[in-house]
N, C-alpha and C positions, 0 to 999 in steps of 0.2 A: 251518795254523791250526786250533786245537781248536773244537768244537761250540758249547763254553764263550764263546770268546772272539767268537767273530760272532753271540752268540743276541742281542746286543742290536740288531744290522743287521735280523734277522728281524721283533723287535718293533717299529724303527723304521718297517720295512716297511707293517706289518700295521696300524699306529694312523694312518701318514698314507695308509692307501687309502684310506676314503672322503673326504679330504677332495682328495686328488690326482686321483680317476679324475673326481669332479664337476666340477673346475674342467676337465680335459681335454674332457672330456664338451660341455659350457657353451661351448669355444674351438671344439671340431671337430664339435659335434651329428651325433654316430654311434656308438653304444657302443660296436660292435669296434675302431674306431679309437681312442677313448680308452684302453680296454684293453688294447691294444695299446701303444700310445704310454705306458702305465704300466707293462708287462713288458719293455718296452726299458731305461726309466728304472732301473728294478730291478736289470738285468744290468749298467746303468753305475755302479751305487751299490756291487752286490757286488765289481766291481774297483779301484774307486776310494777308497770310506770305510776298508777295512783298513788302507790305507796313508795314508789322509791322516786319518782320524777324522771323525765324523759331523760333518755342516753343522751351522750353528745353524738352525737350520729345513727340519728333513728335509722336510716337504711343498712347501716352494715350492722346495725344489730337483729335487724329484721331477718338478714341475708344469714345472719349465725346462727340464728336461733331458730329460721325455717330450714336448715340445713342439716343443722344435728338432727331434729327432730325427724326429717326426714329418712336419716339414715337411719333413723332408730327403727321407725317403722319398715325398712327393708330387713333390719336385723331381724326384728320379733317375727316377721313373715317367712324368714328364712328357719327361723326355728332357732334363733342365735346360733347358727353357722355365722364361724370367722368372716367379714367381707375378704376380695382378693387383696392384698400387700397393695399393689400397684392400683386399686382404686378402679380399675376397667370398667368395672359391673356399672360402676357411676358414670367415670366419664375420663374421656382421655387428652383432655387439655391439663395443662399446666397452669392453672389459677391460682397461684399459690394463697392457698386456702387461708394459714395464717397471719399473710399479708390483708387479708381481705376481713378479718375480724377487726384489725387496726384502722385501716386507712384506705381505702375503695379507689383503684387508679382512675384515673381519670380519661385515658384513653379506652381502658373496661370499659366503663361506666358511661361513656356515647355509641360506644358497640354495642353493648346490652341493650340499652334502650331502643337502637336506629334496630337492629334484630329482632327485638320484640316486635316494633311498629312494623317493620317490613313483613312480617311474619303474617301479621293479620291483612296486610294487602296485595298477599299473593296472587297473582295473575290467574291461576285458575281458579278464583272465587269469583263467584256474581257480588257484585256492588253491594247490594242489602247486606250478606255476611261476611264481607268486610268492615262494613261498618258495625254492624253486632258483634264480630267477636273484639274490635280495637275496643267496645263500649264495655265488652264482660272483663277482656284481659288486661290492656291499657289501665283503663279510666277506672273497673271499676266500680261498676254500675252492679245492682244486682237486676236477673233476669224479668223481676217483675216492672224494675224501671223502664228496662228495654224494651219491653212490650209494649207496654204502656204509651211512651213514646212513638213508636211504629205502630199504634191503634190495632193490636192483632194479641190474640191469646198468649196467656204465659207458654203453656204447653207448645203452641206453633213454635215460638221464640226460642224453646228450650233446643226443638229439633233444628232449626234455623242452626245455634250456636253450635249444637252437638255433628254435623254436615261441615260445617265449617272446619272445626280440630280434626275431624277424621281426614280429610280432605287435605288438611298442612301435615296431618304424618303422613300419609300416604304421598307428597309430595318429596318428603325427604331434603326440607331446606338443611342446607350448610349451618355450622354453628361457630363456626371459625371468624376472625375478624374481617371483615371486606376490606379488599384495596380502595384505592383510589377511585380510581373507573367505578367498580362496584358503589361504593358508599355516594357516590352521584346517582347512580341510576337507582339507588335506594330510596334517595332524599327527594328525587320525584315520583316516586310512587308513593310515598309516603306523606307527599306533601298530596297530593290529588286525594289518598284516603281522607287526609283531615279534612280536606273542600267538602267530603260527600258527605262526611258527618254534617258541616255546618248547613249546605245545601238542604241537607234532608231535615233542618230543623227553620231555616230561612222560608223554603218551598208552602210550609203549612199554611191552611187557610185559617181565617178571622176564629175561625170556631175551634180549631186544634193548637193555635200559635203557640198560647200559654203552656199548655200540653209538653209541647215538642220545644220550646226554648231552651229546656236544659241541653238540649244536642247542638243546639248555636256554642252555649258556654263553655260546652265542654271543648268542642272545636278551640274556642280560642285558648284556653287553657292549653290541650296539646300543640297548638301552632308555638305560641308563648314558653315551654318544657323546648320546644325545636329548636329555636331559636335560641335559646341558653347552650342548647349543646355546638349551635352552628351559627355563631353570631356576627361571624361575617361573612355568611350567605346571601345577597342581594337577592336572590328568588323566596328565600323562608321571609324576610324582610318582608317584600311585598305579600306574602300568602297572609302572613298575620295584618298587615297594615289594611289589606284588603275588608280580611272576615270583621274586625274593628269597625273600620268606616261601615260597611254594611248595617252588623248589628247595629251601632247607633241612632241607627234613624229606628230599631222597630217597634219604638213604641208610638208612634205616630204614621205606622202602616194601615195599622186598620182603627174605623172606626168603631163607635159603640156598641153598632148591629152588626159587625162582623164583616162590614164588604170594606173593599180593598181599595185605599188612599192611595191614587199616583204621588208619583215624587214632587211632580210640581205643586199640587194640591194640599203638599203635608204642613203641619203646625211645625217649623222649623225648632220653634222654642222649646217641644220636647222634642229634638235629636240629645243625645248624651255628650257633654262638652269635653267631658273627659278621655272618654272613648276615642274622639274625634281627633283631639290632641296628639294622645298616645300612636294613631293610625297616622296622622300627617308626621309627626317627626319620624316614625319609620319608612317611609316612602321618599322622603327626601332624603333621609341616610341612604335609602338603597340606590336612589337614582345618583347619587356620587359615588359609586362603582362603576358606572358606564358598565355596566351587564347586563343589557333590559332581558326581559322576559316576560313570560307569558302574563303570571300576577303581579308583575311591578307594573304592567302597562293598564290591566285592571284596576288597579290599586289609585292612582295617576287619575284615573277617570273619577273613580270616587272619591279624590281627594277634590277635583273641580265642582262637585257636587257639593261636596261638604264646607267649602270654603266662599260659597256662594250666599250669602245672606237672604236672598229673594232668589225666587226662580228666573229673573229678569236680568238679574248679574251673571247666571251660569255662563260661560264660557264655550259655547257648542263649537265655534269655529275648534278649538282645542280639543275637545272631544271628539268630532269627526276625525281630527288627523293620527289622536292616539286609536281610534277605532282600524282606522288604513293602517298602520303599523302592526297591531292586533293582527289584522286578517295577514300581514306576511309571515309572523311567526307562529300562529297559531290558525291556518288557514278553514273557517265553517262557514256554512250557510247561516250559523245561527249569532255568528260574530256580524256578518253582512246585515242580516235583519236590524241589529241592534244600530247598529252603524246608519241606517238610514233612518232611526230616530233623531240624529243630530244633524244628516242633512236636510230633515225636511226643517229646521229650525233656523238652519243657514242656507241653504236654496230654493225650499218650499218643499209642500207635497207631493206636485207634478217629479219633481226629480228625486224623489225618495222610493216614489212608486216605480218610474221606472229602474229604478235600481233593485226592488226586491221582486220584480215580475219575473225574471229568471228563475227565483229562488224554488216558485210554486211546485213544479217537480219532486225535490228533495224534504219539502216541508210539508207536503201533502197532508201529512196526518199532526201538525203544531200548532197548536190551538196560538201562543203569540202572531206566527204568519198570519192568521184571518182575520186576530183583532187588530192590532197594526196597519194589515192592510185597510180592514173596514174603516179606520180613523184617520188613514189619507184621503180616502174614496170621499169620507164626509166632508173633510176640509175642502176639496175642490168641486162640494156639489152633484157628484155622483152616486144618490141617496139609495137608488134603487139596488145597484152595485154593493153600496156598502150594509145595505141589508142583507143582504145575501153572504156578504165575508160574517157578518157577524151574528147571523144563525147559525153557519157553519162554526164559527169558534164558539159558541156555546154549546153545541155537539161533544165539543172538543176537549170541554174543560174538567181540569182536575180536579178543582175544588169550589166549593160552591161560592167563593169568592168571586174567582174567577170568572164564574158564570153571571153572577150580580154585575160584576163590574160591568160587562157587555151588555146588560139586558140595560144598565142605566145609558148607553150607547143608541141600543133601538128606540127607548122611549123616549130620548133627544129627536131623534129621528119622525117619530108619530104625533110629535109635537109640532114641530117645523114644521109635518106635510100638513097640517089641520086647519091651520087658515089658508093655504093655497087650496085647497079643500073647496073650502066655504066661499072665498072667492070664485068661484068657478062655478058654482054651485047659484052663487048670483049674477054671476054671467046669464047664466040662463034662463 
């Protein structure tokens, strides 16, 4: 059987993981064992659906058939000892098991999920293994993808993942359903996880982009799965409408040689039309909830972006004031920075600069603070000043993007001084 013809078992696969590994998960409170009990299901789906055709509800077949199986193997380890009457050894919720071979509730079935996701964005993880375990458990990814991605050994990746699970039992998350309260403080943790994924595939330079794109995709995909379960959330609204607008421009980020396209400078005609679409009608649904937040007001700016045909139409007065709103609900230095790229567009450089000179303190080690500031310093003539910010932000820089983009800044710079040079030069 061709590639062709079982690519839709793959898809099937792939769209009922997070809602099969959570309900496993929720019956056996152990993630290698539900993972487990969903890579079994998988191997019995790839011999079985070619020849009989997909279920009609590939998750709850997934969830029965990594379940039995499951149990089977605590039997045979057991030595077929009876399990206990009352199921303990498993689990001590009431899922009613044979309801859930028919018809998968629907209140379960956002629990499971919003618990899985929250699961891998536990508070006592570092950021990177959060992100690696929502890519292995979530999404899905196998470990050689994740690496791959993250530019770091399979082996490092494994231990990364393997710190990670040890770390969420050792935690001892709840497995019961969240209230109210709870399933909110869930939905922004969980919504920040998704951001990091997509960040960490956004962030890459000209040389890694293609690499790490799939962690852009996959972000929107989980924001998009969020959003089906919470769809009248004005904040998952804007979180997806956000990573949408974003992605879309990234195929006109970077150029051929890999250095890095400012926004105003991009080939607009390759932004994704669709994308773009899909991200403004989100962001105007959310903002008719009068619930702003943090990524609706993100979202809002990039929607001003996006809906700008030329750089010349952009909208800055309107971006400066969603930026001042920004910094009330979401109060950073690194929100101020940004914010003073739209002043210097609406009151110039002089009052852009004085607006991030406070900042110097807290941004000491930000490679954007030095190029930023370097690129007011040169709009107002302050050449020698802004040599100086922009040797230090190439110190600073992450990726060698980054660093091009600056160095095309200095040789702007050595350019300009070369006939004042020469003039002077015959001065004398």
């Amino acid at each position: 059987m061709s590639e062709a013809d079982t690519a839709w078992i793959e898809t099937a696969l792939t769209s009922a993981r997070p809602q099969a590994v959570g309900a496993l998960l929720r019956y056996f409170r152990d993630l290698d064992t539900a993972e487990e009990a969903f890579q079994n299901a998988c191997l019995r789906a790839l011999k079985t659906w070619p020849q009989n055709g997909p279920p009609r509800d590939p998750a709850a077949w997934l969830i029965m058939v990594g379940r039995n199986v499951a149990i089977d193997e605590v039997r045979r380890a057991r030595r077929q000892q009876p399990l206990p009457e009352d199921d303990q050894a498993i689990s001590d919720l009431d899922d009613a098991e044979g309801e859930l071979a028919e018809r998968l509730d629907g209140s379960h079935y956002r629990d499971d999920i919003l618990r899985l996701m929250f699961i891998c964005c536990h508070p006592g993880l570092p950021a990177t293994q959060q992100i690696a375990l929502a890519l292995r458990i979530v999404s899905g990814l196998t470990v050689k993808q994740i690496a791959r991605a993250f530019l770091v050994s399979e082996a490092a990746m494994e231990q990364r993942i393997t710190r990670a699970k040890a770390k969420v039992a050792e935690a001892g998350t709840p497995f019961e359903a969240p209230g109210a309260v709870e399933r909110s403080e869930r939905l922004a943790g969980v919504a920040a996880m998704i951001y990091l994924i997509f960040n960490e595939g956004y962030s890459a330079s000209g040389d890694t982009a293609e690499i790490r794109k799939p962690l852009c995709e996959e972000a929107i995909r989980l924001a998009r799965l969020l959003l089906r379960l919470f769809p009248s959330e004005p904040e998952i609204m804007g979180l997806t409408a956000l990573i949408l607008l974003q992605h879309a421009r990234s195929a006109a980020r970077f150029a051929a040689d890999g250095s890095l396209i400012l926004l105003d400078d991009q080939d607009r005609s390759l932004w994704n039309g669709t994308m773009i679409a899909e991200g403004l009608a989100l962001i105007d649904k959310a903002m008719r909830h009068r619930r702003s937040g943090p990524y609706q007001i993100q979202a809002a700016i990039a929607a001003l972006h996006a809906r700008a045909a030329t750089p010349e139409e952009t909208d800055w007065t309107e971006i400066d004031l969603l930026y001042g709103a920004l910094e009330v609900v979401q109060p950073s230095p690194v929100v101020t920075l940004n914010r003073a790229v739209a002043v210097s567009k609406v009151r110039g450089p002089q009052a852009a600069l004085e607006l991030i000179e406070p900042l110097a303190p807290k941004l000491a080690n930000y490679f954007h603070f030095y190029g930023v500031r370097g690129a007011f310093l040169m709009q107002l003539g302050r050449n020698d000043e802004a040599r100086i910010a922009f040797d230090r932000a190439i110190a600073l820089a992450n990726t060698s993007a980054e660093a091009a983009h600056i160095r095309m800044h200095l040789d702007r710079l050595i350019r300009d001084s070369q006939p004042k040079a020469k003039e002077s030069a015959k001065a004398k």
